[in-house]
C-alpha positions as CSV (number, residue, x, y, z in Angstrom):
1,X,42.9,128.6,-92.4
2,X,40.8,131.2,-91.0
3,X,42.2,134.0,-88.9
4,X,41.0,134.8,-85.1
5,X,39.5,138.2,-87.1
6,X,37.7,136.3,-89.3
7,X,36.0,133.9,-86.6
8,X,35.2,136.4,-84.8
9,X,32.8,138.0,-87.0
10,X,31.7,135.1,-88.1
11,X,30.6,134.4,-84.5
12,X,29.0,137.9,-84.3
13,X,26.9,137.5,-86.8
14,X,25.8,133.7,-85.8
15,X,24.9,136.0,-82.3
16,X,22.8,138.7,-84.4
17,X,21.2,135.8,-86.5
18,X,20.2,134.3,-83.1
19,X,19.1,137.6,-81.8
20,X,16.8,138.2,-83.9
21,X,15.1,135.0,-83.8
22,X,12.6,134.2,-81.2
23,X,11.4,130.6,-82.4
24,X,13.4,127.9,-80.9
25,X,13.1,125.7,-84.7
26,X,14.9,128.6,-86.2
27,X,17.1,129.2,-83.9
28,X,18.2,125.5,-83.5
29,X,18.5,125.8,-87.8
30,X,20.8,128.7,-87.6
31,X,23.1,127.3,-84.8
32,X,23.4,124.5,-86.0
33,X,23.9,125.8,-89.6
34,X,26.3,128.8,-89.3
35,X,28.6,126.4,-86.4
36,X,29.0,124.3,-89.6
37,X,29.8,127.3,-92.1
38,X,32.2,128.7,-89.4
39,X,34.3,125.4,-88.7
40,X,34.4,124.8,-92.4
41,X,33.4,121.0,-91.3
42,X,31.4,118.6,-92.8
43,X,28.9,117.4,-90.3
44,X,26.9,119.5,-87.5
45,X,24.7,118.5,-85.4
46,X,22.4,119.2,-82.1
47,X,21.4,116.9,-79.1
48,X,18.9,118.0,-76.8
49,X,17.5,116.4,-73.8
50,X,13.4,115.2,-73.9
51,X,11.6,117.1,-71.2
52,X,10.5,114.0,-70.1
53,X,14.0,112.8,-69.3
54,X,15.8,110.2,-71.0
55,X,19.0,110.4,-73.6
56,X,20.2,113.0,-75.8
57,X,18.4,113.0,-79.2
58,X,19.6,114.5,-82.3
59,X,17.0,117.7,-83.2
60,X,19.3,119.1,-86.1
61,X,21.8,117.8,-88.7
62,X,23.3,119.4,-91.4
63,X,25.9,117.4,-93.6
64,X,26.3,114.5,-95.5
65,X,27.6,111.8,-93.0
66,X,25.3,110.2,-90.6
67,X,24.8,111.0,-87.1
68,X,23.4,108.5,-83.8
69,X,19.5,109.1,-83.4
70,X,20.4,109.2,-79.6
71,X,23.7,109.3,-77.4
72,X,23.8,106.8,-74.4
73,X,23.2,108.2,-71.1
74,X,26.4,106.0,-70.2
75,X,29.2,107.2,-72.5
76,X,32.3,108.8,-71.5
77,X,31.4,112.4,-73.6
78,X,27.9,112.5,-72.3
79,X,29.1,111.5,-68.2
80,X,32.0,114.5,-68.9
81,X,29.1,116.9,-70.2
82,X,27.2,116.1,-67.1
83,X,29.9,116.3,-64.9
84,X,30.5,119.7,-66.1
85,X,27.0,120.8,-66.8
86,X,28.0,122.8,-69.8
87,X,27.5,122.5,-73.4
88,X,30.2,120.7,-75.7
89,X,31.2,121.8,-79.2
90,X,33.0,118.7,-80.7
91,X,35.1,119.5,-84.1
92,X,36.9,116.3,-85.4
């Protein structure tokens, strides 16, 4: 198991990786990428809303197991994510 030291600069350097990025493909890669290197999991992905409204729809995966093309507008994580109008990280 990692230690808090060891997360945390991880983390920093996911943030300098973004910083010096200013392409949202690349940046969406390396989020995506080093959240998965940092967790130690085996599946990452990103949902993003279309601009022109609608549900969430997977952008980036990196792993072996397979991920929904789309999350329902109606389900319990996506009506607490709204409710809360943040961003979720979810590690199973």
């Amino acid at each position: 198991m990692k230690t808090r030291n060891e997360i945390l600069e991880e983390t920093v350097r996911l943030c300098a990786a973004l910083a010096e990025e200013n392409r949202l493909g690349p940046m969406i890669s390396i989020l995506v990428e080093q959240s998965l290197d940092i967790s130690r999991s085996e599946l990452a992905g990103l949902y993003l809303y279309p601009a022109q409204g609608g549900n969430p729809k997977l952008v980036y995966k990196r792993g072996r197991f397979e991920l929904p093309n789309e999350l329902g507008q109606k389900s319990e994580l996506i009506r607490f994510i709204e409710d809360c109008r943040e961003s979720v990280v979810l590690l199973t």
